[in-house]
ROKOLVEX-969269 format. One record per atom (N, C-alpha, C): residue in one letter; atom name; z, y, x. Coordinates in steps of 0.001 Angstrom, whole numbers, plus 524288, in hexadecimal, padded with zeros to 5 digits. Example, Ala and Ser with C-alpha at 12.3 -4.5 7.8 and 13.67 -1.06 7.14 Angstrom:
residues 2
+------+------+-------+-------+-------+
: rest : atom :    c3 :    c2 :    c1 :
+------+------+-------+-------+-------+
:    a :    N : 81E78 : 7E9C6 : 83386 :
:    a :   CA : 81E78 : 7EE6C : 8300C :
:    a :    C : 81E78 : 7F31C : 83390 :
:    s :    N : 81BA8 : 7F736 : 83232 :
:    s :   CA : 81BE4 : 7FBDC : 83566 :
:    s :    C : 81EBE : 8001E : 83264 :
+------+------+-------+-------+-------+
***
This chain:
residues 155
+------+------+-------+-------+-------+
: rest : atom :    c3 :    c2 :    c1 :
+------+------+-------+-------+-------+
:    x :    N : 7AF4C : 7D40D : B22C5 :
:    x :   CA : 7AA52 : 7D199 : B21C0 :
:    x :    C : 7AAD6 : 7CDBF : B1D38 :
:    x :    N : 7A5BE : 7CDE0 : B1929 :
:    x :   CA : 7A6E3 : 7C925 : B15C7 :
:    x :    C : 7A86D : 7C4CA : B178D :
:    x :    N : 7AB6B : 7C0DB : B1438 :
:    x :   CA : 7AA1E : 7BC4B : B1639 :
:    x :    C : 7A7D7 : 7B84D : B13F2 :
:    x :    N : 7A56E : 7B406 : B1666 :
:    x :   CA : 7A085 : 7B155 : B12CC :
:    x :    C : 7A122 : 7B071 : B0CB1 :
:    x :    N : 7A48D : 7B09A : B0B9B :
:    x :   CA : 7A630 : 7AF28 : B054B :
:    x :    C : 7A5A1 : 7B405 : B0131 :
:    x :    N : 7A51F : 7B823 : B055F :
:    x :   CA : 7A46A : 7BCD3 : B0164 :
:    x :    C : 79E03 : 7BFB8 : B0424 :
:    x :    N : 79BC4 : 7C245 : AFDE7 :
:    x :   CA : 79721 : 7C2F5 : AFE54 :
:    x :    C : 79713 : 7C6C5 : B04D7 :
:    x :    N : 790E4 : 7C893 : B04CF :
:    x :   CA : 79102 : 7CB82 : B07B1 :
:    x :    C : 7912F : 7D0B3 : B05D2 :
:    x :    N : 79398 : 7D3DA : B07A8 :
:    x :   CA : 79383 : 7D94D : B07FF :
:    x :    C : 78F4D : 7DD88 : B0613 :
:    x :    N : 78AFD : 7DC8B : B08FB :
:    x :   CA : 785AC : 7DED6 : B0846 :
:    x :    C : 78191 : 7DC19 : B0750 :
:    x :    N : 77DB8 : 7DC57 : B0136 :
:    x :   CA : 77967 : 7D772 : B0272 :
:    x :    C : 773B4 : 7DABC : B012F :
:    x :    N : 77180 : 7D8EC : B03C7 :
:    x :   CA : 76CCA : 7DB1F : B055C :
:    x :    C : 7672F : 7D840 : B02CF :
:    x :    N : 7645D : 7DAC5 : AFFFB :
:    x :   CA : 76056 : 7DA7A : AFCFF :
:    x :    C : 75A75 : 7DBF9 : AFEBA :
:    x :    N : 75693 : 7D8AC : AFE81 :
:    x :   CA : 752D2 : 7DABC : B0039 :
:    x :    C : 74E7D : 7D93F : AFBEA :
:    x :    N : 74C14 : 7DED2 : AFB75 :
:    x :   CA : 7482D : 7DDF4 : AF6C3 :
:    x :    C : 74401 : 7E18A : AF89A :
:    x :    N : 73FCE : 7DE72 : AFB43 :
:    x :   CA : 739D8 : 7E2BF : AFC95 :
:    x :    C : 73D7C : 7E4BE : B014F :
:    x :    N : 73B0A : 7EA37 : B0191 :
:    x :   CA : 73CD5 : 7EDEC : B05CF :
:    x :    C : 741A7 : 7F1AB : B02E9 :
:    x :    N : 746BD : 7EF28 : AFF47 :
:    x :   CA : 74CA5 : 7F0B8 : AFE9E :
:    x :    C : 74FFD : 7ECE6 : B013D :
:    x :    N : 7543E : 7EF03 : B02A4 :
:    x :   CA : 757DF : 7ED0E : B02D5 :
:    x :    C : 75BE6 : 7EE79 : B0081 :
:    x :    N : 75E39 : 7EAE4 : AFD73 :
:    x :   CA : 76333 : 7EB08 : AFA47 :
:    x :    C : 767DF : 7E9DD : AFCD8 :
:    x :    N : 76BA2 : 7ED8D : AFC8F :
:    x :   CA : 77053 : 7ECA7 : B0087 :
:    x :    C : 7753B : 7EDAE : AFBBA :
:    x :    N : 77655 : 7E997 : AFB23 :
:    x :   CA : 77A53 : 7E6FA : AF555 :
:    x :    C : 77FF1 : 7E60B : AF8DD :
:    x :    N : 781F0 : 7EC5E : AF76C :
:    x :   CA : 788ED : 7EADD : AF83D :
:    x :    C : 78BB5 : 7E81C : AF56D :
:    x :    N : 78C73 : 7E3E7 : AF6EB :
:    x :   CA : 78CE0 : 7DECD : AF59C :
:    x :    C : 795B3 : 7DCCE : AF5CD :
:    x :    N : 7981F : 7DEF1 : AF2E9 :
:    x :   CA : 79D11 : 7DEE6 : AF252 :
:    x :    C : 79F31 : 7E28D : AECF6 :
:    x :    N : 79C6B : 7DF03 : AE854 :
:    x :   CA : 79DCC : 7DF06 : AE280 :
:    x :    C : 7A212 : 7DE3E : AE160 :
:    x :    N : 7A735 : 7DA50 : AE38F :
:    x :   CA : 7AAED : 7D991 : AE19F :
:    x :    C : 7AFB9 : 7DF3C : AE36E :
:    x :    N : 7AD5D : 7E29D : AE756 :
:    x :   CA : 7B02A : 7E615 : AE897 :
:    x :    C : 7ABEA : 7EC7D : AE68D :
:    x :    N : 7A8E8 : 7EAD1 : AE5B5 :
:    x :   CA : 7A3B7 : 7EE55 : AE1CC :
:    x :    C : 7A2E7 : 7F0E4 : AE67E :
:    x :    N : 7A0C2 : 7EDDC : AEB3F :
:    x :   CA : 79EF0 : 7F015 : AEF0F :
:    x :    C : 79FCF : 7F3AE : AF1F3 :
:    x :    N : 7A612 : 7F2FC : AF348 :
:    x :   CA : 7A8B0 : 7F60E : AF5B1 :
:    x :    C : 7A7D5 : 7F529 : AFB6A :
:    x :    N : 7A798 : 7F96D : AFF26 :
:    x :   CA : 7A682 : 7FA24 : B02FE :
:    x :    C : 7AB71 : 7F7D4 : B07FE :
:    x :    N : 7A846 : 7F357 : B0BC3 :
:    x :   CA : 7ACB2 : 7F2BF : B0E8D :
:    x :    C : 7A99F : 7F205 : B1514 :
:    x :    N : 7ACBE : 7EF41 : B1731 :
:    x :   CA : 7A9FF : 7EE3F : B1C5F :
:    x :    C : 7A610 : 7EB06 : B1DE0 :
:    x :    N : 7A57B : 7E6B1 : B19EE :
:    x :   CA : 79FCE : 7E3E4 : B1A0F :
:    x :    C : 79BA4 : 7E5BE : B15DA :
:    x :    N : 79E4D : 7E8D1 : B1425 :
:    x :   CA : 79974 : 7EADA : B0F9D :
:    x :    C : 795A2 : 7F0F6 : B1320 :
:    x :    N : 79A42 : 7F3CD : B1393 :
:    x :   CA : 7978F : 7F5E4 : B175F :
:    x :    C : 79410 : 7F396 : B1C2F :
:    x :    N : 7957B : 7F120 : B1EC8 :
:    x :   CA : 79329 : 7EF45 : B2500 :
:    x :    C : 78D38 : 7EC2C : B21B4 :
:    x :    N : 78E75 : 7EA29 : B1D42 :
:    x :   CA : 78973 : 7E62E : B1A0B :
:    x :    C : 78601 : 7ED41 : B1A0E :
:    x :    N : 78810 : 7EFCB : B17B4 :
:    x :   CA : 78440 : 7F3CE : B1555 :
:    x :    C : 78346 : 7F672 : B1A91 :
:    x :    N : 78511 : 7F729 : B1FB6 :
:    x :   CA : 782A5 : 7FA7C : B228D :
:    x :    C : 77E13 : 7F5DF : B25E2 :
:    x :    N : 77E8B : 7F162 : B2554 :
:    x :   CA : 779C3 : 7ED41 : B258B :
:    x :    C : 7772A : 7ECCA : B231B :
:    x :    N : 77639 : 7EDB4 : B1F67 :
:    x :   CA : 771BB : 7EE8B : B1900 :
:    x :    C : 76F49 : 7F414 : B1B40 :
:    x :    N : 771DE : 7F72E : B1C54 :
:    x :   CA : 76EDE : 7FBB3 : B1BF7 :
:    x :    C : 76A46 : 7FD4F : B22F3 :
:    x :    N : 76DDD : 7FA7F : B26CE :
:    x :   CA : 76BA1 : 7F7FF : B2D32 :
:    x :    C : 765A5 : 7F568 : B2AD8 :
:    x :    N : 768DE : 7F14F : B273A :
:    x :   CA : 76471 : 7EC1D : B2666 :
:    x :    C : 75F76 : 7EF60 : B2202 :
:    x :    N : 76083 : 7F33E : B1F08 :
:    x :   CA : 75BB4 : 7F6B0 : B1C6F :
:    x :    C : 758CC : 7F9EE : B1E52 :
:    x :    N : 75BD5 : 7FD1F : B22B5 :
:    x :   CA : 75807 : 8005B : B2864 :
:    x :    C : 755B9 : 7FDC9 : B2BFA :
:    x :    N : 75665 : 7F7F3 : B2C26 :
:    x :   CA : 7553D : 7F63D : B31B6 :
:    x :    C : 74FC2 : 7F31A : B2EC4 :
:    x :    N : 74FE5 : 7F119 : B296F :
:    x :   CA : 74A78 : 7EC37 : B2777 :
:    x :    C : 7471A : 7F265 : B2563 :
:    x :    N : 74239 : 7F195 : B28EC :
:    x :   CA : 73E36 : 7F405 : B2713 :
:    x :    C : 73BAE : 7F21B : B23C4 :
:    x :    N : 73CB0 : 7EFAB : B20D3 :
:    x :   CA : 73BCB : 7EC6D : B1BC1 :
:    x :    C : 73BC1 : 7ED40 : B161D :
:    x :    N : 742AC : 7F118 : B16AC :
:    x :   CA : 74431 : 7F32A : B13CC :
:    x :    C : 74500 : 7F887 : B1284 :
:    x :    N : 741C7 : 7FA58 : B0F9E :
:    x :   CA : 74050 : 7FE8C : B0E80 :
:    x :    C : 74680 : 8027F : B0B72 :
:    x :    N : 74947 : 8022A : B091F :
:    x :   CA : 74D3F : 80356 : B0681 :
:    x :    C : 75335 : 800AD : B0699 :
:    x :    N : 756DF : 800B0 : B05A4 :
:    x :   CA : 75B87 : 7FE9C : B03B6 :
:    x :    C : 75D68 : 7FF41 : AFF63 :
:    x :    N : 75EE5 : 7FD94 : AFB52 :
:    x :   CA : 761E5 : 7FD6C : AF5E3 :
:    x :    C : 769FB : 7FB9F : AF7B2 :
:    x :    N : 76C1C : 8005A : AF64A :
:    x :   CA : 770EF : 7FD77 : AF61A :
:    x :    C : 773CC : 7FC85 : AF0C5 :
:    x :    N : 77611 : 7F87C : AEE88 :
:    x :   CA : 779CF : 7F9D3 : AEC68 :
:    x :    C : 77D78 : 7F41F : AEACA :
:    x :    N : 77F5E : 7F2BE : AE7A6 :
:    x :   CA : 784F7 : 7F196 : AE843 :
:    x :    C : 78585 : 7EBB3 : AE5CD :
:    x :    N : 7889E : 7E707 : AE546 :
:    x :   CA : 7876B : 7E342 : AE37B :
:    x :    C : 78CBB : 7E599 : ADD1E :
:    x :    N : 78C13 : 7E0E6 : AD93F :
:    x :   CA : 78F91 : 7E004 : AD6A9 :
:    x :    C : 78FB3 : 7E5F5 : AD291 :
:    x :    N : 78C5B : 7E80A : AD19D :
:    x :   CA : 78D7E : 7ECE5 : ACF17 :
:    x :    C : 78F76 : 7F251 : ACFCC :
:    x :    N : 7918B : 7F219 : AD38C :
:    x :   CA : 79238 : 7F6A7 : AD6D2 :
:    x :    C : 791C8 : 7F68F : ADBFB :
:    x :    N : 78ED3 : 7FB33 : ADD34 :
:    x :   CA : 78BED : 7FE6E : AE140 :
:    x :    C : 790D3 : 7FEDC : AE6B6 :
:    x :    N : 79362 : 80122 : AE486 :
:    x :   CA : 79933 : 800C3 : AEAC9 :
:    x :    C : 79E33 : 804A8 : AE958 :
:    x :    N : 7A20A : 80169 : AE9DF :
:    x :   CA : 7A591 : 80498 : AE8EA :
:    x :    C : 7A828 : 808F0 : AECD6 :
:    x :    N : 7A493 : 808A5 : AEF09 :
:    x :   CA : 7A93F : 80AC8 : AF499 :
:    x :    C : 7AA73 : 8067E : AF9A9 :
:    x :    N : 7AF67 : 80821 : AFC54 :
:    x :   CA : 7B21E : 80618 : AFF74 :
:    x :    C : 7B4E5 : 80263 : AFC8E :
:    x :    N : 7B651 : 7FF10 : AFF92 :
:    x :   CA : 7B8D6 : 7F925 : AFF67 :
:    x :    C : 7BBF1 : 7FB65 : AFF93 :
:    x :    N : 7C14A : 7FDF0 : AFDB9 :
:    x :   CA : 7C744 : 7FF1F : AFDEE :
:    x :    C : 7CAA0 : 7FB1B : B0043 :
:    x :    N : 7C995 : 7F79E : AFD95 :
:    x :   CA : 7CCD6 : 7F1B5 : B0056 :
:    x :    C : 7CB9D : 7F16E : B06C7 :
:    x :    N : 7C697 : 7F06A : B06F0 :
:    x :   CA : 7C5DD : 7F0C3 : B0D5A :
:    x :    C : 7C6CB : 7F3B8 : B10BD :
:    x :    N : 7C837 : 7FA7D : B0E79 :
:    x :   CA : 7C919 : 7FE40 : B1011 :
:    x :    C : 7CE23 : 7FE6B : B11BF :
:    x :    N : 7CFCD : 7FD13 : B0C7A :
:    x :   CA : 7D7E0 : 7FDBD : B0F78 :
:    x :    C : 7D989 : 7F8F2 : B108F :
:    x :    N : 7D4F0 : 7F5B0 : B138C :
:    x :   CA : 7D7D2 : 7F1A4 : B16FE :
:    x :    C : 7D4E5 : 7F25B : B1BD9 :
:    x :    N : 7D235 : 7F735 : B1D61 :
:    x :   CA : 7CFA5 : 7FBD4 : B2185 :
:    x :    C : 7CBB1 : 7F941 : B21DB :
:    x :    N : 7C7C7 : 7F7AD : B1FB5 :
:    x :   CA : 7C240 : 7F5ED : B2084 :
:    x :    C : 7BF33 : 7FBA1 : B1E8A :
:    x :    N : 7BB74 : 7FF64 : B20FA :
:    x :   CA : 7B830 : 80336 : B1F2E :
:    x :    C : 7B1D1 : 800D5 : B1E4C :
:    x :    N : 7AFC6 : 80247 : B1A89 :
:    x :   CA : 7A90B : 800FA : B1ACA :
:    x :    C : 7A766 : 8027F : B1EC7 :
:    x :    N : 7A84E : 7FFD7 : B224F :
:    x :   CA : 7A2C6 : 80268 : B27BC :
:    x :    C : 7A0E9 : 7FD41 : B29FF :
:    x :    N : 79C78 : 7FF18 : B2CDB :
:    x :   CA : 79A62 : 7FCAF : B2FF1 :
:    x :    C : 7999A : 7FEFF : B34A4 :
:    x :    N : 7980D : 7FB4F : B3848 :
:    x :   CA : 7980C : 7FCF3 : B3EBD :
:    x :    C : 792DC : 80280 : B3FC6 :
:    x :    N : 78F15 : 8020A : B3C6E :
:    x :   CA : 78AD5 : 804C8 : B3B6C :
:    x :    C : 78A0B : 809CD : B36A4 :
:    x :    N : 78BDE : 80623 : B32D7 :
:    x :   CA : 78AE6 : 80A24 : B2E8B :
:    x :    C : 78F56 : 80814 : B2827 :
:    x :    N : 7920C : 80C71 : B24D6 :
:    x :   CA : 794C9 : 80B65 : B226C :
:    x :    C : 792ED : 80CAA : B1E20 :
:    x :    N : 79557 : 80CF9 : B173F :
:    x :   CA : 792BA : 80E77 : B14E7 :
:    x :    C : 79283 : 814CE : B147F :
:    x :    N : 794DD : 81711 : B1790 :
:    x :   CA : 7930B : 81D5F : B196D :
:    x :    C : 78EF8 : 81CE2 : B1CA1 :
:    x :    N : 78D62 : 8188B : B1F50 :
:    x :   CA : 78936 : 819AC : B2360 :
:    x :    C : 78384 : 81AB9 : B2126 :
:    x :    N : 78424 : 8197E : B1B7A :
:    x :   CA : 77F26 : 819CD : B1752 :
:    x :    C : 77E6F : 81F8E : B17C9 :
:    x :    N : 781A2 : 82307 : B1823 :
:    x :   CA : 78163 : 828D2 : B17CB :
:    x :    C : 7801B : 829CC : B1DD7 :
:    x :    N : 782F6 : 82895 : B20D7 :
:    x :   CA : 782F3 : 82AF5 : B24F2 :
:    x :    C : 77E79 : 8283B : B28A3 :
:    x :    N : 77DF7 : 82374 : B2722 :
:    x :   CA : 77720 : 81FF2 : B2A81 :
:    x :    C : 774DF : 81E95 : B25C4 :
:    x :    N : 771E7 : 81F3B : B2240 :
:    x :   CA : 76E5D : 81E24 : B1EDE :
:    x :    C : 76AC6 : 81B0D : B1FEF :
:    x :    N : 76A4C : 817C6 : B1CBB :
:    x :   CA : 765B2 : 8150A : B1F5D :
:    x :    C : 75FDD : 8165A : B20AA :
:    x :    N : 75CFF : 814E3 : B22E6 :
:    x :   CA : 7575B : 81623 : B2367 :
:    x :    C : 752BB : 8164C : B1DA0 :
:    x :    N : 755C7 : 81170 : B1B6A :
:    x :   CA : 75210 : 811FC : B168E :
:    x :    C : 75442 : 8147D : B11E7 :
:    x :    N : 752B5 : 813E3 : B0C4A :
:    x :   CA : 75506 : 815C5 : B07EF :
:    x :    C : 7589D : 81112 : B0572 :
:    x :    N : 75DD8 : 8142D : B05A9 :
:    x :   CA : 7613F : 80EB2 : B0334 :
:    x :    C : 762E3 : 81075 : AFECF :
:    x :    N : 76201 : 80E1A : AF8FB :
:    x :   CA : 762CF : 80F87 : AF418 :
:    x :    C : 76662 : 80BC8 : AF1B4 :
:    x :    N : 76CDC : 80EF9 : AEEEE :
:    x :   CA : 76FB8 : 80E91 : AEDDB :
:    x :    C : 77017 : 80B89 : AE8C9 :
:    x :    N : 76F1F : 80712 : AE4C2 :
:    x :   CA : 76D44 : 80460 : AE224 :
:    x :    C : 77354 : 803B5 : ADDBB :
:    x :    N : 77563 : 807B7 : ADB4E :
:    x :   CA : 779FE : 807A1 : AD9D1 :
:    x :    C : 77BB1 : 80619 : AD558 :
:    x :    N : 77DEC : 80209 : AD345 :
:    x :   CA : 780B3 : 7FF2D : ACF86 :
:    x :    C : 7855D : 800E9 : ACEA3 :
:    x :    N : 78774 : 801EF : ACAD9 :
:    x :   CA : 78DA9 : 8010B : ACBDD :
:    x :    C : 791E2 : 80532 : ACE3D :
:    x :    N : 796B7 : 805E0 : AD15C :
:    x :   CA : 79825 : 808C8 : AD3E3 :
:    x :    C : 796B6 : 80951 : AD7B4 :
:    x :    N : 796B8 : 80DD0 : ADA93 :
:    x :   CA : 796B1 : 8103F : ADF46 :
:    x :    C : 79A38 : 813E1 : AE0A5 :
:    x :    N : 79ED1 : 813D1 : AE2BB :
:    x :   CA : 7A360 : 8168D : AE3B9 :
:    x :    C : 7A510 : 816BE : AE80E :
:    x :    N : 7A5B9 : 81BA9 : AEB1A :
:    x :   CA : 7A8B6 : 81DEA : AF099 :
:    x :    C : 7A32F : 81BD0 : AF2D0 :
:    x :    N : 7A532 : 81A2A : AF690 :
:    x :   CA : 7A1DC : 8168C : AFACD :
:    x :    C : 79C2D : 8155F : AF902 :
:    x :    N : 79C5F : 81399 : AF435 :
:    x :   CA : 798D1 : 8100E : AF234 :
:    x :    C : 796D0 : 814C0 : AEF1C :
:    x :    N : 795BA : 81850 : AEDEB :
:    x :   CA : 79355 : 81DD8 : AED69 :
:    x :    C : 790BB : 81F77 : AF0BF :
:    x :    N : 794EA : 82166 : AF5AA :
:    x :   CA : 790AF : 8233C : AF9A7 :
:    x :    C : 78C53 : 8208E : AFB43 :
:    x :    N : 78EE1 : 81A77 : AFB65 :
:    x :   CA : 78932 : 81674 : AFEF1 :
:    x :    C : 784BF : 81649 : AFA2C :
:    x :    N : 78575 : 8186E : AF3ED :
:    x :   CA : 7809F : 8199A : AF145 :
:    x :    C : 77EF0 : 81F27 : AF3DE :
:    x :    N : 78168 : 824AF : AF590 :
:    x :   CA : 77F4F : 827E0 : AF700 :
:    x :    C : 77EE8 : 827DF : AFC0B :
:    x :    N : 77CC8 : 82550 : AFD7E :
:    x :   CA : 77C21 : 82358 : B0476 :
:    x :    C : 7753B : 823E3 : B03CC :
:    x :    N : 773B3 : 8204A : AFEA0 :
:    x :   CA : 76F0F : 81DFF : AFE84 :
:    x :    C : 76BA9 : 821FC : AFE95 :
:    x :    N : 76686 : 81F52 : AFE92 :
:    x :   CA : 7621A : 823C0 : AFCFD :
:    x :    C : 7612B : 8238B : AF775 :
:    x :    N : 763E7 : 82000 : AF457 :
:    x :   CA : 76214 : 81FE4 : AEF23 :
:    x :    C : 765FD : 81E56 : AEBB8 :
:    x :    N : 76534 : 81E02 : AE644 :
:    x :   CA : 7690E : 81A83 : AE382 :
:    x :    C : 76635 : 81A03 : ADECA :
:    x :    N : 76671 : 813E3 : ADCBB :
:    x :   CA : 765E3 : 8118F : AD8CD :
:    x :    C : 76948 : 80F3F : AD5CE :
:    x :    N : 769DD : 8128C : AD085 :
:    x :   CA : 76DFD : 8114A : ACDB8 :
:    x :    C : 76DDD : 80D81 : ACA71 :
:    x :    N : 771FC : 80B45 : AC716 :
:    x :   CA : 770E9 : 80759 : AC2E8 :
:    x :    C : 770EB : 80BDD : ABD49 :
:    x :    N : 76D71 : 80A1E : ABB33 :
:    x :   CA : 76B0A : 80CC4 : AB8ED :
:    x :    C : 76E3D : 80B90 : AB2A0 :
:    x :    N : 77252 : 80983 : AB371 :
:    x :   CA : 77550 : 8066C : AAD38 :
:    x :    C : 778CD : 80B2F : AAC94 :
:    x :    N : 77B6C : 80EDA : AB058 :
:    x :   CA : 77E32 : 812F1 : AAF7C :
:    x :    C : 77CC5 : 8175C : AB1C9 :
:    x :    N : 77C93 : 81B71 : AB0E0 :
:    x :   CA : 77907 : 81F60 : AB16B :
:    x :    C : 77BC3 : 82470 : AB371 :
:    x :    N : 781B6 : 82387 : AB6E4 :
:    x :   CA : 7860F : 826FB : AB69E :
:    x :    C : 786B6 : 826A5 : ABDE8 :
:    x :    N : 78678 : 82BBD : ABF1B :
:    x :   CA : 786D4 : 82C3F : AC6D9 :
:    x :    C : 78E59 : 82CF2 : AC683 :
:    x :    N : 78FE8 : 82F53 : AC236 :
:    x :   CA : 7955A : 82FDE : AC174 :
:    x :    C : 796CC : 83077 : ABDD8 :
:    x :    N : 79CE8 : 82FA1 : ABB47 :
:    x :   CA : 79E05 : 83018 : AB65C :
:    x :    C : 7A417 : 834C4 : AB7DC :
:    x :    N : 7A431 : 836CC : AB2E7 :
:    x :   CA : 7A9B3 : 83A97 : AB57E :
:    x :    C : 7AE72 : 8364B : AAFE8 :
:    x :    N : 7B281 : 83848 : AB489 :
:    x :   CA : 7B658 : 83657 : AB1D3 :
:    x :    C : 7BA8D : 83B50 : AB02F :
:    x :    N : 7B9F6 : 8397E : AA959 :
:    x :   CA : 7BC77 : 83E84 : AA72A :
:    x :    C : 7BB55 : 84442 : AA687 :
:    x :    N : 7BF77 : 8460F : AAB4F :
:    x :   CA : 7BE2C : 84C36 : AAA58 :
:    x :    C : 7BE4B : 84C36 : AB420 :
:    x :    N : 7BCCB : 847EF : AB4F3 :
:    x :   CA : 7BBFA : 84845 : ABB8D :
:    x :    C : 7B62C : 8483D : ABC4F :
:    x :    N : 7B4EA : 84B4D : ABFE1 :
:    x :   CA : 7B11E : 84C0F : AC2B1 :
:    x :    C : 7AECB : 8473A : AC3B5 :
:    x :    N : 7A91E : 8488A : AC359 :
:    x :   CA : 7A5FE : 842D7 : AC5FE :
:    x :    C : 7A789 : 840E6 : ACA4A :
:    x :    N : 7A9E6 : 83B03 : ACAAD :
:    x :   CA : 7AA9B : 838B2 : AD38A :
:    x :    C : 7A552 : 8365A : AD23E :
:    x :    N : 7A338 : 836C9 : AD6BC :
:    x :   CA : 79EE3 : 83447 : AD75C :
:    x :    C : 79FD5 : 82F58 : ADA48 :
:    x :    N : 7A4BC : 8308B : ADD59 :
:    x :   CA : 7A4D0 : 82B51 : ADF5B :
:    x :    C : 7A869 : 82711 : ADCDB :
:    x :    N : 7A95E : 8291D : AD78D :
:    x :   CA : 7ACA7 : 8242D : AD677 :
:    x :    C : 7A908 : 823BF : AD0F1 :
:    x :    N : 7A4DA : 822C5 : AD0BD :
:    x :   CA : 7A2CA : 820C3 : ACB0A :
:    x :    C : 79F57 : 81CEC : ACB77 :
:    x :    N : 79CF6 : 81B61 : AC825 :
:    x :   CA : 799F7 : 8165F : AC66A :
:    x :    C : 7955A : 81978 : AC67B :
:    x :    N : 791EF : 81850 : ACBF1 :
:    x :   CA : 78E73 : 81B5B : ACC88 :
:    x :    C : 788CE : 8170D : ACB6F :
:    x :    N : 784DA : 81890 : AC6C9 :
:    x :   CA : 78203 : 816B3 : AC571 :
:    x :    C : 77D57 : 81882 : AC428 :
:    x :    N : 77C89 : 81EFF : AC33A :
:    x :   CA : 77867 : 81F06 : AC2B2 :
:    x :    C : 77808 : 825F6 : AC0F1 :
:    x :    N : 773F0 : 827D2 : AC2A2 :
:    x :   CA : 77263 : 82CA1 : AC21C :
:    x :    C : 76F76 : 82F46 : ABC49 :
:    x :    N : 7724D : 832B6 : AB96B :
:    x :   CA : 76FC9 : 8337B : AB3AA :
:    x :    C : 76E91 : 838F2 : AB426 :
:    x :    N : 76A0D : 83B87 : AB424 :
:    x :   CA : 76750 : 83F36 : AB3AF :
:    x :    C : 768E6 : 841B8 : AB8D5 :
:    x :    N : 76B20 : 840C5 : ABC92 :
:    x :   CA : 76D4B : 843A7 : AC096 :
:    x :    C : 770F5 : 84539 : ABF94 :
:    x :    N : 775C1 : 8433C : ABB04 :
:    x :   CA : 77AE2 : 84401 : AB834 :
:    x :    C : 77DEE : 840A1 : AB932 :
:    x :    N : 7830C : 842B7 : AB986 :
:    x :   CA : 787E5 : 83F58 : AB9A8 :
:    x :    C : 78873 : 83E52 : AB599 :
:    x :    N : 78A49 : 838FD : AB33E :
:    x :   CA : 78927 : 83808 : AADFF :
:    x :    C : 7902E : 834FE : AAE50 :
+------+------+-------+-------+-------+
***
């Protein structure tokens, strides 16, 4: 669990009937751990449960969107879950409303899928590339600087 001296994990935005759910751990580019998860499967409880809120927006503090798994937290055996829902539980329990993926920056492993979890995605519109190939290798989709869709082309 954080502790008071360090931000929180997940911060939560309310504008009209959105809610903004800002993975909030820039100095690790929003790498996925055990309070980031348990924050995000409460953001997403706390967006099905306010009939208020018509939608969810996710995406990422500090310039990038999510890198993935916390590695560090990992091989000292901490996994992203929560008692309810993990960031697979986006696939496997979806939420009730439309949650749109709001993407800056990287999105890699982990932090890929929880953009294709969503019902939507909004890109930054400064780079215009879903993947780049390196050399003479095949497009990874999951390891690029995913920013933005050009004619329906990998650019």
């Amino acid at each position: 669990m954080p502790q008071d001296d360090q931000p929180k994990p997940i911060l939560l935005e309310r504008h009209g009937h959105v809610l903004t759910i800002v993975l909030n751990r820039p100095h690790v580019r929003n790498a996925l751990d055990m309070p980031l998860a348990r924050g995000l499967a409460g953001a997403i409880v706390e967006l099905d449960a306010d009939d208020d809120i018509r939608v969810g927006v996710l995406t990422g503090a500090g310039g990038t969107f999510c890198s993935g798994m916390d590695l560090r937290a990992f091989s000292a055996g901490e996994t992203p879950v929560s008692d309810f829902r993990d960031f697979d539980g986006l696939v496997a329990t979806p939420p009730r409303k439309p949650l749109i993926a709001a993407v800056e920056g990287y999105a890699v492993a982990g932090g890929l899928e929880l953009v294709l979890a969503c019902d939507g995605i909004a890109l930054d519109r400064r780079d215009q590339r879903l993947a780049r190939r390196r050399r003479d290798e095949a497009v990874e989709v999951a390891e690029v600087r995913y920013r933005g869709l050009s004619g329906g082309e990998c650019a």
